[in-house]
C-alpha positions as CSV (number, residue, x, y, z in Angstrom):
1,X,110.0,-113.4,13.2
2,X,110.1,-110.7,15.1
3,X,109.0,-108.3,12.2
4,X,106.0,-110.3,11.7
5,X,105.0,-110.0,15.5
6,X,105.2,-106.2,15.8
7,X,103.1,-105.9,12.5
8,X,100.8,-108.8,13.8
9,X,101.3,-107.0,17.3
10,X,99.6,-103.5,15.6
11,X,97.1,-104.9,13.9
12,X,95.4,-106.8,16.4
13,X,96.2,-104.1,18.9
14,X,94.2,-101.8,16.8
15,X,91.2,-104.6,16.1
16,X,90.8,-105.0,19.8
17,X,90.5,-101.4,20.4
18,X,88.3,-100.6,17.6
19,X,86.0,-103.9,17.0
20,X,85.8,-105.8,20.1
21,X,82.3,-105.3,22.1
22,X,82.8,-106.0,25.4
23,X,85.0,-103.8,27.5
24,X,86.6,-106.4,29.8
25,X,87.7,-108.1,26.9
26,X,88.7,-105.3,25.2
27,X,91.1,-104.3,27.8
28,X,92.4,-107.9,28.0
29,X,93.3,-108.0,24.1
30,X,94.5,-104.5,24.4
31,X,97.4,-105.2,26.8
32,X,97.9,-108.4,25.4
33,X,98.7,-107.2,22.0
34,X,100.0,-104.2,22.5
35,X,102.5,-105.9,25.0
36,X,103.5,-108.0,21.7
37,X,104.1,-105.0,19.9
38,X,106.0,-102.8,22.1
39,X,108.4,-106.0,23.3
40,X,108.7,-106.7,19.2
41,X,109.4,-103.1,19.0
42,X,111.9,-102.9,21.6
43,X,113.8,-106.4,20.9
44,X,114.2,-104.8,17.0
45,X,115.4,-101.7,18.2
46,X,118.1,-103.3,20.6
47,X,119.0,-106.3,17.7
48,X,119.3,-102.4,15.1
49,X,120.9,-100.6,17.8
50,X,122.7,-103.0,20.0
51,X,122.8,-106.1,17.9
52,X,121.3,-108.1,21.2
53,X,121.4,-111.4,20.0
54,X,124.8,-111.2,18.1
55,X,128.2,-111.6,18.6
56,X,131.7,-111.0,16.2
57,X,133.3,-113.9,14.5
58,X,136.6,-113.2,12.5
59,X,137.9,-115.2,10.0
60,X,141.3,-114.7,7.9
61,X,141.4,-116.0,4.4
62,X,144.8,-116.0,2.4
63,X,145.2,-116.3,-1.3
64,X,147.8,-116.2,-3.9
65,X,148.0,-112.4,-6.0
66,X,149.6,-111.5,-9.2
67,X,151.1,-108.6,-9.9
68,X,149.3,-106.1,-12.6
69,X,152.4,-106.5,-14.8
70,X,153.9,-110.1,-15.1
71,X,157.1,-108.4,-16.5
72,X,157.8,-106.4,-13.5
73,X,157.7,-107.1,-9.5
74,X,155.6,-104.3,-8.7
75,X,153.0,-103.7,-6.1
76,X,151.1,-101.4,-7.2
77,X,148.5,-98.8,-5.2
78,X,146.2,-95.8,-5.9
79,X,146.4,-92.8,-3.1
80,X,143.4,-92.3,-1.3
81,X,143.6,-89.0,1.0
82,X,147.0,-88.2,3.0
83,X,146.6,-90.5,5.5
84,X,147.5,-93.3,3.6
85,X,145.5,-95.4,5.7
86,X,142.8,-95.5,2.7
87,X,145.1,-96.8,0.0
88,X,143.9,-99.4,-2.5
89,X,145.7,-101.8,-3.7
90,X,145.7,-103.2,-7.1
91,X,146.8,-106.7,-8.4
92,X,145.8,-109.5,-10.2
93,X,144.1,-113.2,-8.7
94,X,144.9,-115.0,-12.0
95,X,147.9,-114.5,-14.2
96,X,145.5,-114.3,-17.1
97,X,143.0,-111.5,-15.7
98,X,142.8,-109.3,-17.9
99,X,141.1,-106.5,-15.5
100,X,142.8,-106.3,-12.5
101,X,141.4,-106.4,-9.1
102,X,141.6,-104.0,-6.2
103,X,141.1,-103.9,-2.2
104,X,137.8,-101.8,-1.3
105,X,137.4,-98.4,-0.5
106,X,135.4,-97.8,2.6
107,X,135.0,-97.1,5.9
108,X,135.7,-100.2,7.1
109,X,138.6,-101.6,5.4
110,X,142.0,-100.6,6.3
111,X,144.7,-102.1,3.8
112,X,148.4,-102.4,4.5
113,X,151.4,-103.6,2.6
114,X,153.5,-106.1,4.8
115,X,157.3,-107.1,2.8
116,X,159.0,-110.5,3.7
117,X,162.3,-112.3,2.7
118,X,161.0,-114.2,-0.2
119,X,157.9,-116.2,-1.4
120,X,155.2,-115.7,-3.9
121,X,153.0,-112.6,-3.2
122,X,149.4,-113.2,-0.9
123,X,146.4,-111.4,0.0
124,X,145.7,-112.1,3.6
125,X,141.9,-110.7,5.0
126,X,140.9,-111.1,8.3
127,X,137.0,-109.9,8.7
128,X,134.9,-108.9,11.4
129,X,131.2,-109.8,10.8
130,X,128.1,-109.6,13.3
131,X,126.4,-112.9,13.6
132,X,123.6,-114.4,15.5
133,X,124.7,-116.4,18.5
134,X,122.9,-119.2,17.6
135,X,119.6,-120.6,15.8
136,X,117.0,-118.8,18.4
137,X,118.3,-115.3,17.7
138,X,118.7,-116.6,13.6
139,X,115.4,-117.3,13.6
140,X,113.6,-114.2,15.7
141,X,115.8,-111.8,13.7
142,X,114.8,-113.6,10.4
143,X,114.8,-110.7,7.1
144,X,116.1,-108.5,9.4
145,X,119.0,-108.0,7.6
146,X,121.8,-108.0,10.2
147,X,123.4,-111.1,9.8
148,X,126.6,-110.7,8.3
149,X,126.9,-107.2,9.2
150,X,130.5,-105.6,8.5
151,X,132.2,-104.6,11.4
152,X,136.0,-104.1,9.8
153,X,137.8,-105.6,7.6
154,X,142.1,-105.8,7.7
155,X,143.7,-106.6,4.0
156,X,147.2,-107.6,4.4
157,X,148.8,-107.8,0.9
158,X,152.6,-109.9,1.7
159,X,155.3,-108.7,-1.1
160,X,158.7,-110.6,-1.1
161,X,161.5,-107.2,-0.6
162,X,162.2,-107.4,-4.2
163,X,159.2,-106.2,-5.2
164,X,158.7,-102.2,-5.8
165,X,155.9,-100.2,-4.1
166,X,154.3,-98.0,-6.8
167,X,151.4,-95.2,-6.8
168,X,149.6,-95.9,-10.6
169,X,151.5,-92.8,-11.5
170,X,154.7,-93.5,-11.7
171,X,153.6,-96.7,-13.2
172,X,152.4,-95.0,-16.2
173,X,155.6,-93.0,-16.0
174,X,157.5,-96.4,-15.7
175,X,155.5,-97.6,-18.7
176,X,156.2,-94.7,-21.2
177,X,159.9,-94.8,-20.1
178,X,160.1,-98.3,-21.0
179,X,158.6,-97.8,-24.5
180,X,160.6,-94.8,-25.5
181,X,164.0,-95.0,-27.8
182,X,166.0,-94.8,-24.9
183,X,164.5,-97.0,-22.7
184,X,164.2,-99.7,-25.2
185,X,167.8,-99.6,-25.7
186,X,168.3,-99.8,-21.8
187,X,166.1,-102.8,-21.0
188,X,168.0,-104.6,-23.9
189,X,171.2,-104.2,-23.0
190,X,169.8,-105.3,-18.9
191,X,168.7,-108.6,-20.1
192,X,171.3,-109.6,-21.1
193,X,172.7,-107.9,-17.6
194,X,170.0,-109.9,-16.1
195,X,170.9,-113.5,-17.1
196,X,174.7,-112.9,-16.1
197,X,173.6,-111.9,-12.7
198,X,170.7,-114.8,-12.7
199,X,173.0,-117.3,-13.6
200,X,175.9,-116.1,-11.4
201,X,173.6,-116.2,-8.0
202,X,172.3,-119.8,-9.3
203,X,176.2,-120.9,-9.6
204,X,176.7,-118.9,-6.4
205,X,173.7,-121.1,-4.4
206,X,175.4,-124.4,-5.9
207,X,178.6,-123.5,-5.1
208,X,177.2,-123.1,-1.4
209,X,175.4,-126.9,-1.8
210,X,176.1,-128.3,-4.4
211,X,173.1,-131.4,-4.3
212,X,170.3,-128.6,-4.6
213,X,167.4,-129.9,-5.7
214,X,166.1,-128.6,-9.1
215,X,163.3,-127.1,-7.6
216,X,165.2,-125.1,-5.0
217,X,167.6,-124.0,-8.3
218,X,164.9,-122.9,-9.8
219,X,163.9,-120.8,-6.9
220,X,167.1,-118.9,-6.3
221,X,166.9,-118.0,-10.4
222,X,163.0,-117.0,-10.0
223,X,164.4,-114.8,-6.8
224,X,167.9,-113.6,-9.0
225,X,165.4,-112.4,-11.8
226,X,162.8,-110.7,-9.4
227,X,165.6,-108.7,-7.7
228,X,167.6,-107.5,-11.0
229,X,164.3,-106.6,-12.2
230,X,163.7,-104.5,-9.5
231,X,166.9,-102.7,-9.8
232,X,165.9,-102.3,-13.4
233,X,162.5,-101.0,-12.0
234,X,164.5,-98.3,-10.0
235,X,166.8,-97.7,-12.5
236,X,164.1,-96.3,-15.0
237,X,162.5,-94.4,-12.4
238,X,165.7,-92.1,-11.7
C-alpha cells in the first residue's frame, strides 16, 4: 500500500502543480499531495531501513538426518575458511536420497556440530525472521518484500559420540582405503570382529536385566554396531 501512495502521491503532486488553474487550489493540492508522498516516502525508508512495523519471531524446527554413507556413522562436513564457523554440513533427510543434502553457506547461517550419549542423528534450526506486527503494517507494507526477511539462522546437527566427524577429504581417503586389497581384507576379517563384540554387549545388557524388552535389545545391538564401526572408521584412517 504504501508503494502505491508515494507513486499516487507523485503523480498527483505533479498534476496539481502543472494543470490546476487556480492558485489557491493549487497550493491546497500541492501540500496535500506532496505531504502523501514525502510521509509514503519516509514510512518506506524507515520499514527498508529500520523495519518500523516489524518485529523478530524465531522458531526451531527439528528433523531426523541420515548419514551420507549408511555403512558408516559419519558426519560428514566441507571446510569453509579457518574459522570454522562457516562449515557446511552434509547428510542425507531420507535413507534413499540419492544426492545428499547440505546446511547453507552464508552470512547468516552459523552451523555447529552438538555430540550426545545415544539417539538417532537430528537437524535442529532455530530462525530469526522479520515479520510484520500485525495485519495493519502486513497490509501498508504489501509487495514490499520484507516480510520474512532473514535475520540469522542457528543449525544444530545432534550426532550420538559414536559417530566420526569427517572433512569430505578424508572421506574419499576413507573410501579408497576401504576398496583397496588390503582394506578389503581388514573390513572382512572386522565383521566378523563386529558381531562378536555386538553380540557380547547385547549378552552384556541382558545380563544387567535380563526382561529387556526386544525393542531396547535391539537398541543396545544398533548402538554395539555404531560404535565398532567407528573404531573400524578410525582404524582405516591411521
Amino acid at each position: 500500500m504504501v508503494i502505491v501512495l508515494t507513486f499516487l502521491g507523485a503523480v498527483c503532486f505533479f498534476l496539481s502543480i502543472m494543470f490546476t488553474r487556480s492558485r489557491a487550489s493549487r497550493i491546497v493540492l500541492a501540500t496535500i499531495t506532496g505531504l502523501v508522498f514525502v510521509g509514503s516516502t519516509a514510512l518506506m525508508t524507515l520499514n527498508y531501513s529500520q523495519h518500523f512495523g516489524m518485529h523478530q519471531v524465531t522458531t526451531t524446527t527439528s528433523h531426523r538426518i541420515y548419514p551420507v554413507n549408511a555403512k558408516m556413522p559419519l558426519a560428514l562436513y566441507q571446510p569453509v575458511g579457518t574459522s570454522g564457523k562457516d562449515d557446511v554440513y552434509i547428510y542425507k533427510t531420507k535413507p534413499s536420497q540419492t544426492k545428499p543434502t547440505h546446511t547453507q553457506a552464508n552470512e547468516y547461517t552459523h552451523s555447529q556440530v552438538k555430540w550426545k550419549k545415544s539417539g538417532d542423528p537430528r537437524l535442529v534450526t532455530t530462525t530469526t525472521r522479520w515479520r510484520f506486527k500485525n495485519d495493519f503494517y502486513k497490509v501498508l507494507y504489501a509487495w514490499s518484500g520484507m516480510d520474512g526477511t532473514l535475520v540469522k539462522r542457528t543449525n544444530t546437527l545432534e550426532y550420538p559420540r559414536t559417530y566420526v566427524l569427517l572433512t569430505t577429504k578424508q572421506a574419499k581417503q576413507l573410501q579408497a582405503k576401504a576398496k583397496s586389497p588390503a582394506g578389503q581384507q581388514a573390513m572382512a576379517t572386522t565383521r566378523q570382529q563386529g558381531q562378536v563384540y555386538v553380540t557380547g554387549r547385547v549378552q552384556a545388557a541382558m545380563a544387567k536385566n535380563p526382561h529387556m524388552t526386544a525393542a531396547q535389545i535391539r537398541a543396545v545391538a544398533k548402538q554395539a554396531e555404531q560404535e565398532f564401526q567407528a573404531k573400524m572408521v578410525q582404524a582405516l584412517l591411521k
